[in-house]
N, CA and C atoms as an extended XYZ file, in Angstrom:
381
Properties=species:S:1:pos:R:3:atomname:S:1:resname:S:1:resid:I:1 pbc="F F F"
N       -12.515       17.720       -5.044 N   UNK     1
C       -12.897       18.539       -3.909 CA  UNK     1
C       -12.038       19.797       -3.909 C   UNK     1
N       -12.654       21.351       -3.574 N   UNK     2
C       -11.904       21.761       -3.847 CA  UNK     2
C       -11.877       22.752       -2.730 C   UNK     2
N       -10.190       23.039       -2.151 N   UNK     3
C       -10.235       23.323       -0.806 CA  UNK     3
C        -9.375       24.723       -1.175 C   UNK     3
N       -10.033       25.387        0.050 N   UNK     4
C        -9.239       26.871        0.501 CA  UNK     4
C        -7.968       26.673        0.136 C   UNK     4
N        -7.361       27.900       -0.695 N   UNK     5
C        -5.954       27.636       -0.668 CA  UNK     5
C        -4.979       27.817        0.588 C   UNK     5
N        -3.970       27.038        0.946 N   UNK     6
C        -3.110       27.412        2.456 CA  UNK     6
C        -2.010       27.129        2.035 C   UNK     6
N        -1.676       27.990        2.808 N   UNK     7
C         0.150       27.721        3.077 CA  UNK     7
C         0.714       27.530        4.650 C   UNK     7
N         1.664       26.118        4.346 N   UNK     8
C         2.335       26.101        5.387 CA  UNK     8
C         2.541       26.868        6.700 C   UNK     8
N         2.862       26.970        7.663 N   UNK     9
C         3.293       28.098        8.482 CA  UNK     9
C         5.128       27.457        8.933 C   UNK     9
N         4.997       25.857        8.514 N   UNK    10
C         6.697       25.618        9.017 CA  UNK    10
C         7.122       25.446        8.001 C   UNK    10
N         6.762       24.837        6.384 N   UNK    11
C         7.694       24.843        5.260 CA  UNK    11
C         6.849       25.471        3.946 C   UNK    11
N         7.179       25.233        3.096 N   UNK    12
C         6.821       25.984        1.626 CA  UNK    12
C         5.852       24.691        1.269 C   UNK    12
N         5.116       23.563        1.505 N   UNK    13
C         4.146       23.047        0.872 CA  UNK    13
C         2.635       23.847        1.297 C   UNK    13
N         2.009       23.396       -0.133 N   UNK    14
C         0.724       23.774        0.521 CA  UNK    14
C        -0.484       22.903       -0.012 C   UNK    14
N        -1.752       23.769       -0.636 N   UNK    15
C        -2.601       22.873       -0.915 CA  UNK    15
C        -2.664       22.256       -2.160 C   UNK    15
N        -1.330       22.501       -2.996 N   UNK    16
C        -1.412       21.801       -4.182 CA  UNK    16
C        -1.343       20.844       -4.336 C   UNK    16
N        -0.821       19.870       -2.943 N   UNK    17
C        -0.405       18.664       -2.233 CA  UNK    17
C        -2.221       18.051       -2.022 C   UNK    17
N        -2.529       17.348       -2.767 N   UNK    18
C        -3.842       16.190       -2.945 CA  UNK    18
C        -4.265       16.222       -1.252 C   UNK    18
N        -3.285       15.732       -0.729 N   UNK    19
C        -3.509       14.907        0.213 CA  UNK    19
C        -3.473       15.538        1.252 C   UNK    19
N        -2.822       16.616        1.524 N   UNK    20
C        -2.172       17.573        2.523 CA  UNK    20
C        -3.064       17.809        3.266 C   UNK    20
N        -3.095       18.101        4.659 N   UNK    21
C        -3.991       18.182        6.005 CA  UNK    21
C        -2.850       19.301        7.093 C   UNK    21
N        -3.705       20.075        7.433 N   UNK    22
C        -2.823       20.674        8.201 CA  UNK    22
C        -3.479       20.597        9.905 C   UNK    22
N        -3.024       20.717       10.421 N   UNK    23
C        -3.380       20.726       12.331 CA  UNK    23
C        -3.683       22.244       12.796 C   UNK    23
N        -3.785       22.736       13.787 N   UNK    24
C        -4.622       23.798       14.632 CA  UNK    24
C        -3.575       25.341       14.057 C   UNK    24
N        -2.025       24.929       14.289 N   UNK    25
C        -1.062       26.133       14.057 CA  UNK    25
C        -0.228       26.061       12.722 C   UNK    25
N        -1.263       25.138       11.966 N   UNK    26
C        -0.590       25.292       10.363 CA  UNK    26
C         0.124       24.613        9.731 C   UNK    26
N         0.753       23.180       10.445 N   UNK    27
C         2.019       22.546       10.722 CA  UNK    27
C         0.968       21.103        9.873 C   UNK    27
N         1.477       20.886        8.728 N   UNK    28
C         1.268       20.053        7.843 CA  UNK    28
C         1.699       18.765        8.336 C   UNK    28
N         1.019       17.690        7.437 N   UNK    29
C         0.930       16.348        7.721 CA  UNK    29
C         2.026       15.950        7.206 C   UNK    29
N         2.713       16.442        6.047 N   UNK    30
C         3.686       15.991        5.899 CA  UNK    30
C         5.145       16.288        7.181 C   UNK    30
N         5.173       17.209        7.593 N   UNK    31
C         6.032       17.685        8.475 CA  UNK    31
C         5.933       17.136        9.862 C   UNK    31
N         4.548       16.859       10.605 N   UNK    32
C         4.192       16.245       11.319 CA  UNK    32
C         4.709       14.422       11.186 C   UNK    32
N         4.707       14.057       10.003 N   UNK    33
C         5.252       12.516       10.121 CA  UNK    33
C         6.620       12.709       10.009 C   UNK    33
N         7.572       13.845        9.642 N   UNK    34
C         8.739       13.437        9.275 CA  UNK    34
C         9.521       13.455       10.467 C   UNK    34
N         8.801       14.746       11.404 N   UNK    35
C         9.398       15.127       13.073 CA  UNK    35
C         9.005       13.491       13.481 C   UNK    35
N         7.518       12.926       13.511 N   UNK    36
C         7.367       11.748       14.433 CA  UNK    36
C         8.565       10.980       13.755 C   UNK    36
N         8.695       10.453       12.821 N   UNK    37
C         9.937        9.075       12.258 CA  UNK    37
C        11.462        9.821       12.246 C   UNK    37
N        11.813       11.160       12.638 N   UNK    38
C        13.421       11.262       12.830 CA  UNK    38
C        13.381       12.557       13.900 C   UNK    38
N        12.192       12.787       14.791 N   UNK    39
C        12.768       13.906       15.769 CA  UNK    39
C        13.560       13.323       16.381 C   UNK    39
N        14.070       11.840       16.567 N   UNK    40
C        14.807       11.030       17.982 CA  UNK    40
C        15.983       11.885       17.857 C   UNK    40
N        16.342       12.369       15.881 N   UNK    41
C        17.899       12.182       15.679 CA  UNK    41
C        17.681       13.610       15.067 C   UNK    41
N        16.842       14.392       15.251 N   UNK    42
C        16.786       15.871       15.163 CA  UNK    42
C        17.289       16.407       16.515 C   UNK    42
N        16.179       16.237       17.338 N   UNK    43
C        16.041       16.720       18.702 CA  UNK    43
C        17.731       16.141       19.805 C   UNK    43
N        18.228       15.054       19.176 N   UNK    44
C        19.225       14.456       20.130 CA  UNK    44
C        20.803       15.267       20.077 C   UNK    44
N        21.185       15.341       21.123 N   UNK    45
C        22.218       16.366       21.450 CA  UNK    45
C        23.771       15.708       20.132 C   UNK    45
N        24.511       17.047       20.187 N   UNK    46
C        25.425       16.843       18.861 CA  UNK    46
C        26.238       15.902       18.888 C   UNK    46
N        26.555       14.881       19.945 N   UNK    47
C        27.279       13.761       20.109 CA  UNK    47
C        26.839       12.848       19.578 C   UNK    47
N        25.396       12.716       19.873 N   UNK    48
C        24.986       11.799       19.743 CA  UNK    48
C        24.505       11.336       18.682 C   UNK    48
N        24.120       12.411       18.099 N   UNK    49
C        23.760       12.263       16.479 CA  UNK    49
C        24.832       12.219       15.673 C   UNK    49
N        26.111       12.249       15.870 N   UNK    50
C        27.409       11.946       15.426 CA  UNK    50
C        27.668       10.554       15.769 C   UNK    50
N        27.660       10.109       17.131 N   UNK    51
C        27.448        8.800       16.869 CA  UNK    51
C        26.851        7.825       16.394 C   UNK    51
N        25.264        7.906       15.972 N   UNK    52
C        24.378        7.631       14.897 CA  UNK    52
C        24.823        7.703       13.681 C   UNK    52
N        25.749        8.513       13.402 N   UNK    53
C        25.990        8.151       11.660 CA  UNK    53
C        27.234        7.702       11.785 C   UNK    53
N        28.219        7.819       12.716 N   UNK    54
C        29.396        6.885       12.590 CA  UNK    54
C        28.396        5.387       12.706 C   UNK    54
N        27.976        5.578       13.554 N   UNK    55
C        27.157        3.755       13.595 CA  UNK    55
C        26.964        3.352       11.661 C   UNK    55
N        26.260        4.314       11.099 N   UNK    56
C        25.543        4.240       10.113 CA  UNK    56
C        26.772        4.200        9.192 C   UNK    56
N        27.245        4.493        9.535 N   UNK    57
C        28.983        4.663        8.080 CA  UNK    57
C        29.563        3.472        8.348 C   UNK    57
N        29.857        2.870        9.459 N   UNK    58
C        30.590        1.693        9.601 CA  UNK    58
C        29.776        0.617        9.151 C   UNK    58
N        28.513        0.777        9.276 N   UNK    59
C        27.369       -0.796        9.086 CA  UNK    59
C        27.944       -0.440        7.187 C   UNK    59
N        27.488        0.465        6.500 N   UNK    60
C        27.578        0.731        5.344 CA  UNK    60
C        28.892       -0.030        4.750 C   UNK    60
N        29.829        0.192        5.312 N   UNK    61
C        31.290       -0.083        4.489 CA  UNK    61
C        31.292       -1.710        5.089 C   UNK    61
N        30.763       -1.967        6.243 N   UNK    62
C        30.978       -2.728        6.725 CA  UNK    62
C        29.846       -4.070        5.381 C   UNK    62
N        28.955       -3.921        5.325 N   UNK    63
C        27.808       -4.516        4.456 CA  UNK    63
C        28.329       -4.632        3.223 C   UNK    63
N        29.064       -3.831        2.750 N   UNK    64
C        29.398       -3.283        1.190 CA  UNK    64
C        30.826       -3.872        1.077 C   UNK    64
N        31.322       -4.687        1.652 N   UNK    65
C        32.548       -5.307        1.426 CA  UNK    65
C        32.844       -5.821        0.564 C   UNK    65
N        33.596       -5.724       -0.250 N   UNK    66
C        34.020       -6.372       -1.625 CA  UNK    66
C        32.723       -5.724       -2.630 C   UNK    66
N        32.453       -5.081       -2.525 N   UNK    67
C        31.522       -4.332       -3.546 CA  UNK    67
C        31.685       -3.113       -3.964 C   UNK    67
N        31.720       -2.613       -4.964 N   UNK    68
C        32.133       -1.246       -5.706 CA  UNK    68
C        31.629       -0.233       -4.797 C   UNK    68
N        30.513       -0.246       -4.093 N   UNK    69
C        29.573        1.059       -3.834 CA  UNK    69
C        29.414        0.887       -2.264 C   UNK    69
N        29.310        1.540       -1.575 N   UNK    70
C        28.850        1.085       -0.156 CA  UNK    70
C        27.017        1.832       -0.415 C   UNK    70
N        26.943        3.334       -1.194 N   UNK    71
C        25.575        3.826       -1.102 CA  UNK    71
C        25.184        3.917       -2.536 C   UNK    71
N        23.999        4.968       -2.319 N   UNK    72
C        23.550        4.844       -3.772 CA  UNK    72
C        22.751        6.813       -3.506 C   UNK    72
N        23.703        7.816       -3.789 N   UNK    73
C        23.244        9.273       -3.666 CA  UNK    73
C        22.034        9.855       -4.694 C   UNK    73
N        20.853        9.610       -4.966 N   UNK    74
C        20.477       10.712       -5.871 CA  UNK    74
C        20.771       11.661       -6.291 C   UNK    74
N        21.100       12.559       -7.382 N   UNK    75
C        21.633       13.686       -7.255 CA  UNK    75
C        20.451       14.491       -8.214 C   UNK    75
N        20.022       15.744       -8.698 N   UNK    76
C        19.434       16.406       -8.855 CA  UNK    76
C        20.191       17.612      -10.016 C   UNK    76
N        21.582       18.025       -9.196 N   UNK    77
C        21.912       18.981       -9.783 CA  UNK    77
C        21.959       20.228       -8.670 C   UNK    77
N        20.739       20.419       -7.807 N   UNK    78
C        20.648       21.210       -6.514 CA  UNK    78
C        21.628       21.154       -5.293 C   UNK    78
N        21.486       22.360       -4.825 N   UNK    79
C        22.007       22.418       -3.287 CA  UNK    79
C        21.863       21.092       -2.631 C   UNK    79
N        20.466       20.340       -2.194 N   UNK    80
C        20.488       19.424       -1.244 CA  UNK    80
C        21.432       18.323       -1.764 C   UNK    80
N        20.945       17.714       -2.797 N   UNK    81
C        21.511       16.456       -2.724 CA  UNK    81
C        23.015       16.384       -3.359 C   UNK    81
N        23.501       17.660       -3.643 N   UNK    82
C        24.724       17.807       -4.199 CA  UNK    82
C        26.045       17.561       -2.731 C   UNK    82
N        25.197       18.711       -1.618 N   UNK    83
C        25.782       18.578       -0.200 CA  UNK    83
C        25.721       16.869        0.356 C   UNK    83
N        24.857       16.402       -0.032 N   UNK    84
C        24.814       15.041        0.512 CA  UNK    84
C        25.617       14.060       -0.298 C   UNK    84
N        25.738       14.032       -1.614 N   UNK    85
C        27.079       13.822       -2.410 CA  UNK    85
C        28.393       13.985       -1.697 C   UNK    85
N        28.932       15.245       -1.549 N   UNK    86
C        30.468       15.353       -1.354 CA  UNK    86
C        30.242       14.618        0.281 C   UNK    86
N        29.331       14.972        1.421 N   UNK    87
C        29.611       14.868        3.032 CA  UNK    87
C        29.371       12.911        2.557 C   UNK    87
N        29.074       12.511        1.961 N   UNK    88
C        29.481       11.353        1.869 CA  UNK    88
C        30.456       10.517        1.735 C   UNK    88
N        31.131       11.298        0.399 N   UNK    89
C        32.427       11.224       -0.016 CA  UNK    89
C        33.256       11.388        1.719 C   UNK    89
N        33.051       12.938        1.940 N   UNK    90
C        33.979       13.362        2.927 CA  UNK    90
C        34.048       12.423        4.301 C   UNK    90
N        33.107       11.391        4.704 N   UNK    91
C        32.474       10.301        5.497 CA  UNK    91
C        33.731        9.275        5.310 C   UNK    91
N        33.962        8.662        3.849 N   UNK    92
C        34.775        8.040        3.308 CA  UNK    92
C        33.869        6.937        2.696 C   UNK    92
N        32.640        7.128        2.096 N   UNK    93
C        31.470        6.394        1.430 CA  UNK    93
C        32.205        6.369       -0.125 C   UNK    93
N        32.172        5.547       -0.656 N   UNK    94
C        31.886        5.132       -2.041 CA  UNK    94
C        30.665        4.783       -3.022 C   UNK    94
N        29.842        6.506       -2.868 N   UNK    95
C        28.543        6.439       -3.460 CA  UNK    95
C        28.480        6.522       -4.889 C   UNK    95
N        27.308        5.130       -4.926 N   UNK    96
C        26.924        5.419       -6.328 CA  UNK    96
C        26.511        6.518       -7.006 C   UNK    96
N        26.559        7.746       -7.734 N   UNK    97
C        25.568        8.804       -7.784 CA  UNK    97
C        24.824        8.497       -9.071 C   UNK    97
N        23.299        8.476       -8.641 N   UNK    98
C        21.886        8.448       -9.413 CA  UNK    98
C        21.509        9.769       -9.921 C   UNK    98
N        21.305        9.709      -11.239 N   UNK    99
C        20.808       11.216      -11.575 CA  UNK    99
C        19.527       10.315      -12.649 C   UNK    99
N        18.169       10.630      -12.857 N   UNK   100
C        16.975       10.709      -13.554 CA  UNK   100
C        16.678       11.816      -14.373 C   UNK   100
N        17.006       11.497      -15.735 N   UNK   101
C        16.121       12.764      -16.389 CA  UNK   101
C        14.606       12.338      -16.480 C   UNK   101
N        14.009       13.426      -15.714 N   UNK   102
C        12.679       13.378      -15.254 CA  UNK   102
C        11.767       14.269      -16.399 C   UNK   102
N        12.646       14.966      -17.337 N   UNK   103
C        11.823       15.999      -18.496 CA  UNK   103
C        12.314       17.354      -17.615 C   UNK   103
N        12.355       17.477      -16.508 N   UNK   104
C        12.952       18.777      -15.775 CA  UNK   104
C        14.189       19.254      -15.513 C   UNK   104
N        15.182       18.736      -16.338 N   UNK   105
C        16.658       18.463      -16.336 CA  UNK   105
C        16.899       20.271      -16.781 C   UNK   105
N        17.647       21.081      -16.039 N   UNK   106
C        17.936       22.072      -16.970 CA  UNK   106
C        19.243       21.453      -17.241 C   UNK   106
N        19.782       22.979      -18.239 N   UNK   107
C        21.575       23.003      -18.210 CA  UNK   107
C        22.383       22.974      -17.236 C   UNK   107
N        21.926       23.988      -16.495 N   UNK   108
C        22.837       24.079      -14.962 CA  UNK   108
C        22.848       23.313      -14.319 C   UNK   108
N        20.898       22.336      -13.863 N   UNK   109
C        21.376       20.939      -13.231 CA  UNK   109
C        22.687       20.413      -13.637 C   UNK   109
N        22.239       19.766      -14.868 N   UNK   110
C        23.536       18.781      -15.999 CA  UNK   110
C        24.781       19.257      -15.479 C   UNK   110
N        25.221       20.715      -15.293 N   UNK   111
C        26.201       20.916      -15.683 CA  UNK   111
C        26.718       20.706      -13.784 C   UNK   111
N        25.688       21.194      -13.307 N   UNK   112
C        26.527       20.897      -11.628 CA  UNK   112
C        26.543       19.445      -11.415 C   UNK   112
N        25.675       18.830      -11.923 N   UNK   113
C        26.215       17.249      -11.800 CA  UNK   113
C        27.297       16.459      -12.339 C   UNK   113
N        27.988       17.063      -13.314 N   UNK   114
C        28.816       16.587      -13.981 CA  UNK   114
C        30.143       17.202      -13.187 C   UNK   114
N        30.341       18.487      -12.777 N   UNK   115
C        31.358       18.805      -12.343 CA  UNK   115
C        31.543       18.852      -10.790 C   UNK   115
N        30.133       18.008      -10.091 N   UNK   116
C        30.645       18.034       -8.664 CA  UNK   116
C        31.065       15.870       -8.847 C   UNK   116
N        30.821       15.475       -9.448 N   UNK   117
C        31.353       14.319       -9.837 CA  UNK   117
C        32.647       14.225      -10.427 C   UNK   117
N        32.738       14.835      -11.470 N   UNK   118
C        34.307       15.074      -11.955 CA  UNK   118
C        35.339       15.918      -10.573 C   UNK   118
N        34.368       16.551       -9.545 N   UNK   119
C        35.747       17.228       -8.580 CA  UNK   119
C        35.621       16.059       -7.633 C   UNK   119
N        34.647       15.139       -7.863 N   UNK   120
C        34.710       14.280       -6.192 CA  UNK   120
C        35.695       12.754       -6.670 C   UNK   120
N        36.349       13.174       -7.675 N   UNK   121
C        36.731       11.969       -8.500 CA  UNK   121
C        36.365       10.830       -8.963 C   UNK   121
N        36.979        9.731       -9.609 N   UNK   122
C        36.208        8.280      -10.304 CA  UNK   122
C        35.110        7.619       -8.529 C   UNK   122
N        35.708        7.834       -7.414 N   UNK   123
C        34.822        7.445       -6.309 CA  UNK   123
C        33.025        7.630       -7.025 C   UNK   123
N        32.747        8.573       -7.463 N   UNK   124
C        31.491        8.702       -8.067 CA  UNK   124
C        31.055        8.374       -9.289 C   UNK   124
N        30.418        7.663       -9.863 N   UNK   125
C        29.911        6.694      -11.154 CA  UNK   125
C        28.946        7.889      -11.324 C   UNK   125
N        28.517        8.329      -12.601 N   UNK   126
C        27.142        8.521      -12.456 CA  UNK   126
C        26.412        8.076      -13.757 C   UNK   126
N        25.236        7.844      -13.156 N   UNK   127
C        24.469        6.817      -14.747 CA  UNK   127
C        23.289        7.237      -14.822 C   UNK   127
């Protein structure tokens, strides 16, 4: 089927996405489920969403007792999941870090994965 091309009006997906449906002001289906399953802890004032991940850091270390890892980080090589790497670390998490060569691996990925692991010390495995 082949549909009008669109773009987003709240993020960068569009109709290259199979499945993608957008609503009246442009605001995609994907974006629409992610606000319904975490606006509680978008929308909730800065305390409180601080207390939500202390909750979430203590269950973690707390679960992971006597075990090498409390998480398990994807990493990419990128901005996002590189930031979610160290604020883990900085949490006091002992994440596993996951990297996939997917065929899309550049150099620079490789190379920021290797050296934000080598600065976050042995705390980070990566395999």
């Amino acid at each position: 089927m082949n549909k009008p091309y669109q773009m987003r009006t709240r993020c960068v997906m569009d109709t290259s996405a199979g499945d993608i449906q957008f609503d009246a002001q442009g605001v995609c289906n994907y974006c629409t489920t992610f606000l319904q399953k975490s606006g509680h802890i978008i929308h909730a004032e800065p305390a409180a969403r601080r207390q939500q991940l202390d909750a979430f850091v203590a269950r973690a270390r707390h679960e992971s007792q006597g075990k090498r890892y409390d998480c398990i980080v994807g990493v990419s090589g990128g901005v996002d999941s590189s930031w979610v790497l160290v604020r883990a670390v900085e949490l006091g998490l002992r994440p596993l870090a996951v990297h996939i060569d997917n065929g899309w691996n550049s150099e620079l990925a490789q190379s920021n994965i290797a050296n934000l692991v080598q600065g976050l010390g042995s705390i980070c495995t990566p395999t």
